[in-house]
C-alpha positions as CSV (number, residue, x, y, z in Angstrom):
1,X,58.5,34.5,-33.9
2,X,58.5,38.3,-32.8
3,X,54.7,38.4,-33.4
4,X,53.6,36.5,-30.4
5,X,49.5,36.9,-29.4
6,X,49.7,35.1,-26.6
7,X,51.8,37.9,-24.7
8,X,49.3,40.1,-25.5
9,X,46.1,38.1,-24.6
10,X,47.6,37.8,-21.3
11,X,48.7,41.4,-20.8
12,X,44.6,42.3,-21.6
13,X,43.5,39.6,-19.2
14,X,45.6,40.7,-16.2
15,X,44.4,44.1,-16.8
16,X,40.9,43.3,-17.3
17,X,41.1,41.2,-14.2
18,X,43.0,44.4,-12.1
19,X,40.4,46.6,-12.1
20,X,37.7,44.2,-10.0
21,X,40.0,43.2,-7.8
22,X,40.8,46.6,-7.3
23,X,37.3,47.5,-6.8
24,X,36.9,45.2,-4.4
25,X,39.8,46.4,-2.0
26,X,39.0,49.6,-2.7
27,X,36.4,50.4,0.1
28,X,35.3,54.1,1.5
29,X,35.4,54.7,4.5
30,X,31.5,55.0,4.7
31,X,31.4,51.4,3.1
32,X,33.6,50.6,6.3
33,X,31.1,52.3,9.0
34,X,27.9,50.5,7.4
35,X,29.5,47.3,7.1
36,X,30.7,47.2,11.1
37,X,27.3,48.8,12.0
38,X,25.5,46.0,10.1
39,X,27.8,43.7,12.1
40,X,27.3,45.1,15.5
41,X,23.5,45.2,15.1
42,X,23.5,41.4,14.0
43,X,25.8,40.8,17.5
44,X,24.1,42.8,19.4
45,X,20.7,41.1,18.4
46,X,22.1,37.6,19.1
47,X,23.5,38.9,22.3
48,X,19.7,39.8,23.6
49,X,18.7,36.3,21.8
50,X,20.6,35.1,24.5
51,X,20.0,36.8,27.4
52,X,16.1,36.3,26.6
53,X,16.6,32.2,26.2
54,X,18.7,32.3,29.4
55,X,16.1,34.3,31.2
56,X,13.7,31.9,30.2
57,X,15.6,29.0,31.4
58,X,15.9,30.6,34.7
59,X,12.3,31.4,34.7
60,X,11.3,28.2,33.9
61,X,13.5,26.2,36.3
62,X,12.4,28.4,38.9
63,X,8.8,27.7,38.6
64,X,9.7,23.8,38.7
65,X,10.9,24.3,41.5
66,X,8.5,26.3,43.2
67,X,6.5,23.3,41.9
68,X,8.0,20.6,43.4
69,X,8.3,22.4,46.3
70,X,4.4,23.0,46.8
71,X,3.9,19.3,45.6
72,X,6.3,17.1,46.6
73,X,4.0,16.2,49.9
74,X,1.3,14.5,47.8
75,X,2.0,11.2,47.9
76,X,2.5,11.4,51.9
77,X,-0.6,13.8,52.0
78,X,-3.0,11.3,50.3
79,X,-2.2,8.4,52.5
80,X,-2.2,10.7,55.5
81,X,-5.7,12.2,54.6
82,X,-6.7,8.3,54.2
83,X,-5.6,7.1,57.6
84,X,-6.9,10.8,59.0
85,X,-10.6,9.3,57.5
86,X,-10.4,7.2,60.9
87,X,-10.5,10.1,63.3
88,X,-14.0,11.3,61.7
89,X,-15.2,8.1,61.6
90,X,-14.7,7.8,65.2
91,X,-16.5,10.9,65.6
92,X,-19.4,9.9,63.7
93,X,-19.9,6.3,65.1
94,X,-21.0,8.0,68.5
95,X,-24.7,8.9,68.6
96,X,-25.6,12.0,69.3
97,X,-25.9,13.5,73.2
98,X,-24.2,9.7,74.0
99,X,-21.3,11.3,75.1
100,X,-23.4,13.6,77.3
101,X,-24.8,10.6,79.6
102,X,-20.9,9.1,79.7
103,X,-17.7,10.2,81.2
104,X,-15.4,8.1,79.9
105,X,-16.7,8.4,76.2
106,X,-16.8,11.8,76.5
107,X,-13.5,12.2,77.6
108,X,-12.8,9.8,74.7
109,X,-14.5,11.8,72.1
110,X,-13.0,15.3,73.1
111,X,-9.6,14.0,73.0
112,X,-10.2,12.6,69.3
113,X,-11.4,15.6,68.0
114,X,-8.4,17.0,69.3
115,X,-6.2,14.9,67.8
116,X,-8.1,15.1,64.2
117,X,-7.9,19.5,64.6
118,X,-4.3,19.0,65.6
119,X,-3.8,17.0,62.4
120,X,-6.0,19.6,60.1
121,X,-3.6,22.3,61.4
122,X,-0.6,20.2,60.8
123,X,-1.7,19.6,56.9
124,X,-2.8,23.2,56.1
125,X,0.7,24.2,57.5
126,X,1.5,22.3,54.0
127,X,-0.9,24.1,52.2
128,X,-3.1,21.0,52.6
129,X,-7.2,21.5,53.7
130,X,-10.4,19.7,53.7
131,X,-13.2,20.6,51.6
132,X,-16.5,19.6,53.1
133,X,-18.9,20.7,50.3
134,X,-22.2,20.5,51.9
135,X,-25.0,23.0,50.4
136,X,-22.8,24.1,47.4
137,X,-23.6,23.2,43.7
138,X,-21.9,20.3,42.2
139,X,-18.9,20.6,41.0
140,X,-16.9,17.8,38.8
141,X,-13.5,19.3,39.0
142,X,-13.7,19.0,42.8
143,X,-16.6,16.5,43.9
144,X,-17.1,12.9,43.0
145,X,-20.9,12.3,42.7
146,X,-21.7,8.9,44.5
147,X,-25.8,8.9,44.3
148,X,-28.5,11.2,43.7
149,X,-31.2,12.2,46.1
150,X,-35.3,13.3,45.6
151,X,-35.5,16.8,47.3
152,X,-37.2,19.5,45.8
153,X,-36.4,22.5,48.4
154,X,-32.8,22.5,47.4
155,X,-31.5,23.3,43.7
156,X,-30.8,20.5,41.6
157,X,-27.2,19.5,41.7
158,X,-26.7,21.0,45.5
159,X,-24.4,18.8,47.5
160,X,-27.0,17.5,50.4
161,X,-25.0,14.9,51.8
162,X,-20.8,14.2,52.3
163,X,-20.1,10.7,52.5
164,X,-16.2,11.3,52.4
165,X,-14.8,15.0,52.6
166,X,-12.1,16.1,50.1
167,X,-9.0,17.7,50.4
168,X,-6.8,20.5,48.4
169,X,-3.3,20.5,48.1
170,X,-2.3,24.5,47.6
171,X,-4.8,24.9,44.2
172,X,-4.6,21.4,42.9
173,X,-7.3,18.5,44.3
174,X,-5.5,15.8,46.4
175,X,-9.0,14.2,47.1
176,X,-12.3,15.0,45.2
177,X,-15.3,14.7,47.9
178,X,-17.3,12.2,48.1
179,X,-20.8,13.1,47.6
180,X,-24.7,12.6,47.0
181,X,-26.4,15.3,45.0
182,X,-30.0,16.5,44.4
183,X,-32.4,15.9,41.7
184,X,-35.8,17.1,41.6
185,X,-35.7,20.7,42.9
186,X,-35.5,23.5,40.9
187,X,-32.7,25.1,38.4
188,X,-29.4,27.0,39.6
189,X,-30.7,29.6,38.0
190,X,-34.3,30.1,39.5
191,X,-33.6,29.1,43.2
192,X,-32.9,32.9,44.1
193,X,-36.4,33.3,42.7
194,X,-38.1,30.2,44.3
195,X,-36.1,29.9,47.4
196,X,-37.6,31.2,51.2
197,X,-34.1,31.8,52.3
198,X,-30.9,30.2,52.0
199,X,-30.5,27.2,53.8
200,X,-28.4,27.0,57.3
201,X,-25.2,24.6,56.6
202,X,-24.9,21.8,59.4
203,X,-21.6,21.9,61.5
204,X,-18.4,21.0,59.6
205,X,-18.6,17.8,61.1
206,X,-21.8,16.3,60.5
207,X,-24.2,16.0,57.5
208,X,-27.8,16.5,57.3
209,X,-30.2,13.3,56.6
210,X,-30.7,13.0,53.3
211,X,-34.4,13.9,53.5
212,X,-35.8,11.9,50.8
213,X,-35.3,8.2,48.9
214,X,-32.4,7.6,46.5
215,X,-32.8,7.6,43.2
């Protein structure tokens, strides 16, 4: 009964045991200054994680905002632009020196155009302005080809005639133009070459006749 193995298998496993765990507490102090270094590094990196998301955030809800802001008038603007269509209509429905022989429809026509600059003002106050496109090359983006027309001393794909003018809405198109364009004529590209001169645009408000059939 004195000769016991147990007792001593136990003895040799808590000693065997001591020396890890005593490894593992035992630390230098260099160990110590990595470890916390390590640490504060891995903070510190999360902590600008943060600040960049958050900056982002800001960023971004800023620029909705600015957004909206510049935007927010488009639904008004289109109808406005729409019912503003009338005024030029008016304009356009009197013939030409009519207004001259007449009084009364020349007082008429003066105090429309009035009204339709008043309103033009009012709109690019909002970053909101018609685009009359006559004499520049076609653009899809901007323009809304309605019919082509025969005319050979213009470039083909020059505007020639507006039958609606567009409008803009700070960079972004609240109305493309309405437009014809020309076929027939000759390239982009060699009208510098082929061209007398370039041609004189009409006044803002009126278009030039179209100068040749439809195609």
């Amino acid at each position: 009964m004195g000769d016991t193995p147990q007792d001593d298998s136990g003895q040799n496993g808590a000693a065997a045991a001591q020396p890890g765990g005593e490894e593992q507490v035992q630390r230098t102090p260099h160990d110590v200054i990595v470890a916390l270094q390590a640490e504060a590094a891995d903070l510190k990196d999360r902590l600008l994680r943060a600040h960049a998301e958050v900056d982002n955030i800001r960023k971004r809800s800023e620029r909705e905002k600015e957004e909206t802001a510049k935007y927010a008038v488009t639904r008004l603007a289109r109808d406005i632009v729409n019912v503003g269509d009338n005024f030029q209509r008016a304009i356009d429905a009197v013939p030409v020196g009519a207004a001259e022989q007449d009084p009364a429809l020349k007082s008429f026509l003066e105090g429309v155009t009035m009204t339709e600059r008043e309103l033009l003002n009012v709109l690019e106050r909002y970053g909101i302005r018609r685009v009359q496109p006559i004499n520049e090359p076609f653009n899809p983006h901007l323009h809304q080809a309605v019919m082509e027309i025969q005319r050979s001393d213009v470039p083909s794909g020059t505007i020639v005639q507006v039958f609606q003018a567009g409008f803009m809405i700070e960079d972004r198109v609240l109305r493309p133009a309405m437009v014809a364009v020309s076929k027939g004529g000759p390239k982009p590209a060699q009208s510098a070459e082929g061209a007398t001169g370039p041609a004189t645009p009409p006044p803002a408000n009126e278009n030039p006749p179209p100068g040749g059939t439809a195609g």
